[in-house]
C-alpha positions in Angstrom: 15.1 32.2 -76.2 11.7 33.4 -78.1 13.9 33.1 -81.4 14.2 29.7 -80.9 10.6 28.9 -80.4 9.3 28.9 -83.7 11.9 25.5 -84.4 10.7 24.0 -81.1 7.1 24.1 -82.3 8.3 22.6 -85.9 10.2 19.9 -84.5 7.2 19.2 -82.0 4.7 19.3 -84.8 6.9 17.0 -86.9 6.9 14.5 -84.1 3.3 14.7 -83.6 2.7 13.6 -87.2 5.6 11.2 -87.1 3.9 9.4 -83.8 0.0 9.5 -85.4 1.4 8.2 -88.4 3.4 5.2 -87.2 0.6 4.0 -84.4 -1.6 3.2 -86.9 0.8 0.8 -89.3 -0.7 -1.8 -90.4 0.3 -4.6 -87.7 0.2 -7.2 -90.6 3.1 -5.9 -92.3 4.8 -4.0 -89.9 4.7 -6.7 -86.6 7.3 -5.5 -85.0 6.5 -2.6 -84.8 2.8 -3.1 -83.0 4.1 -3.2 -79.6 3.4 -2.7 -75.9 6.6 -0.6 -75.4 4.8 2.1 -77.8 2.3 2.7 -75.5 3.5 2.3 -72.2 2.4 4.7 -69.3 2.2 5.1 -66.0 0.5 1.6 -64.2 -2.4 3.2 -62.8 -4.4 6.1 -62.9 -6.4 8.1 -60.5 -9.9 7.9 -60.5 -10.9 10.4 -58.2 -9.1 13.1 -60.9 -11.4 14.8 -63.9 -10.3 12.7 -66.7 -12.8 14.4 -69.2 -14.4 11.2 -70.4 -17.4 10.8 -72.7 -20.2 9.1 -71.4 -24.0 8.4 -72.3 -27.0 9.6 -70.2 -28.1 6.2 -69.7 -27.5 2.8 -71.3 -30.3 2.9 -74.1 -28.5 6.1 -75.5 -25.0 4.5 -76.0 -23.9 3.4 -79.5 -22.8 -0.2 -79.7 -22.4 0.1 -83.6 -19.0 1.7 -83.4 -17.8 -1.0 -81.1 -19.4 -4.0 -82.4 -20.3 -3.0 -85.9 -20.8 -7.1 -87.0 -23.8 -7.2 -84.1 -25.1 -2.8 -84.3 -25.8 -1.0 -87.3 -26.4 3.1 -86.9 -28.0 5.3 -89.2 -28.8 8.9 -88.4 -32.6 10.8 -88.7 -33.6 13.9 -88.0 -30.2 14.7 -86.3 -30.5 11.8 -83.9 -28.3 8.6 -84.0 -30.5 5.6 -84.1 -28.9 1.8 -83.4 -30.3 -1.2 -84.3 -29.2 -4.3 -83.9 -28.6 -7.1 -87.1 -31.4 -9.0 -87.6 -29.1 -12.1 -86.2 -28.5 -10.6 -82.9 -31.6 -9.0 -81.7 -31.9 -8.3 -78.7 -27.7 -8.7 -77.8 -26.0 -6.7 -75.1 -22.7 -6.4 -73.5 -22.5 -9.8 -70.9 -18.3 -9.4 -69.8 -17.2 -6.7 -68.5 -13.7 -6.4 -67.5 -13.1 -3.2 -65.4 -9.3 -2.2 -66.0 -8.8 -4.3 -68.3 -5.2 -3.4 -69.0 -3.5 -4.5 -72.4 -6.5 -6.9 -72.7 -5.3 -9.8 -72.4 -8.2 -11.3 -71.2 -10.6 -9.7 -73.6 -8.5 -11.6 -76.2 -8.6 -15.0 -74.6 -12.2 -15.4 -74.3 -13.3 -13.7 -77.5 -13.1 -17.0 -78.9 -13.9 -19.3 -75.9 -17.4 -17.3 -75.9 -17.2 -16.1 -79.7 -21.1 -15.1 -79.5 -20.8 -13.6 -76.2 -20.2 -9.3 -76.0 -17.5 -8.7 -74.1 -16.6 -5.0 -73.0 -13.0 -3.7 -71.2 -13.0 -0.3 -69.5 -9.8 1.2 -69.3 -8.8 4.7 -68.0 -5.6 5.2 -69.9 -5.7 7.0 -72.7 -2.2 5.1 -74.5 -3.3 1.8 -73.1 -6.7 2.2 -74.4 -5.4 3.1 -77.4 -3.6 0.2 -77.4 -6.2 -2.1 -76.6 -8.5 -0.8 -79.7 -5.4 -1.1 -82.2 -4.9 -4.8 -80.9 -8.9 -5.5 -81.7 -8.5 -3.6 -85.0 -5.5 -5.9 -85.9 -6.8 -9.2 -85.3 -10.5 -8.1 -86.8 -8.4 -7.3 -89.9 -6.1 -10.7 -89.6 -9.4 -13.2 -88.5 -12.1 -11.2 -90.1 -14.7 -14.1 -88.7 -13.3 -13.5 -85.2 -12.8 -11.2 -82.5 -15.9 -8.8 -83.4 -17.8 -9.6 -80.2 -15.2 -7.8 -77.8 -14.2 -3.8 -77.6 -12.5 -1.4 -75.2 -13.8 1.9 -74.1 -12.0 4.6 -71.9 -14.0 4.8 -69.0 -14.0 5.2 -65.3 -15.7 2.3 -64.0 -16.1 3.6 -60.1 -18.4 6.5 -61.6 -20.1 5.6 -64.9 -21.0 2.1 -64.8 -24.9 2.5 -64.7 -24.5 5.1 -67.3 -23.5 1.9 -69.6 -25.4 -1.2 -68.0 -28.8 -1.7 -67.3 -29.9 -3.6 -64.1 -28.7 -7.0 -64.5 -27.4 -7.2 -67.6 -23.8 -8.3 -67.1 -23.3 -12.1 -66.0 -19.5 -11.7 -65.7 -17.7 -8.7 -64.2 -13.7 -9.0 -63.9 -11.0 -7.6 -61.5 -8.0 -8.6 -62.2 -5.1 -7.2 -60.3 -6.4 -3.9 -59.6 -4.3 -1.0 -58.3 -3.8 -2.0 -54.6 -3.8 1.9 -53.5 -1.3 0.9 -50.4 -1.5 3.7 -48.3 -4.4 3.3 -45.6 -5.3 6.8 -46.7 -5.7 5.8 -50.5 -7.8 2.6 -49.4 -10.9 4.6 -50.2 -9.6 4.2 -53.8 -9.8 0.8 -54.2 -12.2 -0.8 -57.0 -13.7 -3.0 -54.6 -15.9 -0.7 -51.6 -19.0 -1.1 -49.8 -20.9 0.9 -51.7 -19.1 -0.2 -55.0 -20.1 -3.5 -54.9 -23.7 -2.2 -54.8 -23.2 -0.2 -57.8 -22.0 -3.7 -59.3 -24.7 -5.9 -58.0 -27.1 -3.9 -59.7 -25.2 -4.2 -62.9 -24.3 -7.8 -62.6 -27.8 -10.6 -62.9 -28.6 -12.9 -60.3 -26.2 -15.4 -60.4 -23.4 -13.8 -62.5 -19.8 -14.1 -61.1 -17.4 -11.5 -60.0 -13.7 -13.0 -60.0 -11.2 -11.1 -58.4 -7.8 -12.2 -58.7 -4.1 -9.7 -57.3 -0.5 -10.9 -56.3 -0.8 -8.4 -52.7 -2.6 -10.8 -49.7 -3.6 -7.2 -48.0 -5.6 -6.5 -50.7 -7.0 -9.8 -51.0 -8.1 -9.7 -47.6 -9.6 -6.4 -48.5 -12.1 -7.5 -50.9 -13.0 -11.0 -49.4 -14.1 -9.0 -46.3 -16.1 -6.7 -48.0 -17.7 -8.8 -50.6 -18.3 -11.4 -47.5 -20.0 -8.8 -46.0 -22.2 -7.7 -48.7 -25.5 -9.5 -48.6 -26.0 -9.4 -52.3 -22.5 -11.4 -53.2 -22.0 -15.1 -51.6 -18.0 -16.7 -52.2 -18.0 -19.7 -54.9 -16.2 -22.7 -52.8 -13.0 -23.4 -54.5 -13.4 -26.4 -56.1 -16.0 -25.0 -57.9 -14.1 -22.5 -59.1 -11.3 -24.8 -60.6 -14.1 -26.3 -62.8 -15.0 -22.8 -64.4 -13.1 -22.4 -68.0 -12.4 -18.9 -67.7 -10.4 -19.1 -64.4 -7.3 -20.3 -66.1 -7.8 -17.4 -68.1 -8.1 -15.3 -65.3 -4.8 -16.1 -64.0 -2.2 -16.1 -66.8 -3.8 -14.3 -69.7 -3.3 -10.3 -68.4 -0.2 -8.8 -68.8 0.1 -8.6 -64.7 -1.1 -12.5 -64.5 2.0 -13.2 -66.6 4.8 -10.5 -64.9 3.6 -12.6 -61.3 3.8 -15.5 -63.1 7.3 -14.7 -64.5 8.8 -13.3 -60.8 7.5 -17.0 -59.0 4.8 -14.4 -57.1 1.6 -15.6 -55.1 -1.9 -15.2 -56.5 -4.8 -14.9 -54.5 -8.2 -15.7 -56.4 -11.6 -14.8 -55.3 -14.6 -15.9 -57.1 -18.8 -14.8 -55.9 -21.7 -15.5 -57.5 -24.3 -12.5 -57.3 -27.3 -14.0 -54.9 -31.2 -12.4 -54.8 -31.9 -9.8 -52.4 -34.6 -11.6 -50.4 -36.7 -8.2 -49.6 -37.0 -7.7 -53.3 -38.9 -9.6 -56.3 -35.8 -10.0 -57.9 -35.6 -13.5 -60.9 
């Protein structure tokens, strides 16, 4: 058995430079090649686990440069990182945020409905990340003028979203077809909790949006209730909603939008518009 291990390790090693070879192909003239199937992995992850992320200490210590280089330059002194933003863009910060963003679908969609808007998916799995950045990389390097102003980071949104955002700075936050965690005992899970949605309210301006969209009425249910509840968030009537550009977005551009689509299924949309706290001096 041990004389074997020695060609177990080669053939492993040969795989692993096979595999970090081909993922990066250029997409251009290898399409067929830059797909989904490549990087397919389990549909959700758990975010309770240590996933041994990187994160900053607070947002004015996170490098934009590497994500939106056309909008951040960085330079290093004395040891320290320093960003700076072009001389076009002062003063630009991350407005979308879409929180599992999957295969980023929806990133791609309204990169160039909101081209001068920054738009930023948080993902927690490490192929579909992966993924996500190739995708960006490709169509940067097909439509150099386009798709610089959105970027995906691997990140667990239910713990480090302050560590990203100031107080409101986003105006659009996105859940679309989270993981529905069925089991009553996994329900603390869910993306959408009381004390989540504070975490988000703080992150999100007065009068940004939240739109929440999945294909299971429990869950549904679930977070009308507790965003109904929450005295910061008050429900957009529907036919308000309709008139919104991004909401057909919302429903077929993700990867899950389009598998519902595909099997007839139901969606169940949920759109709330982040309202002042009255006890506060909030703009």
């Amino acid at each position: 058995m041990s004389a074997k291990l020695p060609q177990v390790n080669s053939f492993l090693l040969k795989i692993t430079c096979f595999w970090s070879n081909f993922r990066f192909i250029n997409n251009e003239t290898h399409p067929n090649l830059f797909q989904k199937r490549y990087f397919r992995q389990r549909a959700h992850s758990n975010p309770f686990s240590d996933h041994y992320l990187e994160y900053p200490l607070s947002p004015a210590h996170m490098d934009w440069s590497t994500h939106y280089p056309k909008f951040f330059t960085s330079k290093s002194d004395n040891n320290q990182t320093l960003v700076t933003q072009s001389q076009s863009s002062i003063q630009k910060k991350v407005e979308f945020a879409d929180l599992g963003c999957g295969y980023g679908g929806l990133l791609v969609a309204l990169s160039t409905l909101f081209p001068d808007t920054l738009m930023l998916g948080m993902e927690i799995r490490v192929k579909v990340e992966d993924y996500v950045r190739e995708r960006i990389n490709a169509l940067r390097s097909q439509y150099p003028e386009q798709y610089q102003n959105v970027s995906i980071i691997r990140m667990n949104a239910m713990k480090f979203l302050p560590n990203f955002f100031e107080k409101g700075q986003l105006s659009k936050m996105f859940f679309l077809f989270p993981d529905p965690h069925f089991k009553t005992r996994k329900h603390k899970a869910r993306i959408i909790t009381a004390q989540l949605l504070s975490e988000y309210a703080y992150v999100l301006r007065v009068g940004g949006i939240i739109y929440t969209i999945t294909d299971v009425k429990d869950l549904n249910e679930w977070m009308v209730k507790h965003l109904d509840d929450h005295p910061l968030f008050e429900r957009i009537p529907d036919d308000e909603v309709e008139k919104d550009p991004v909401i057909p977005h919302v429903r077929t551009a993700t990867e899950e939008g389009k598998k519902v689509e595909r099997n007839n299924g139901d969606k169940f949309l949920a759109c709330y518009k982040r309202i002042a706290d009255n006890d506060s001096s909030e703009d």
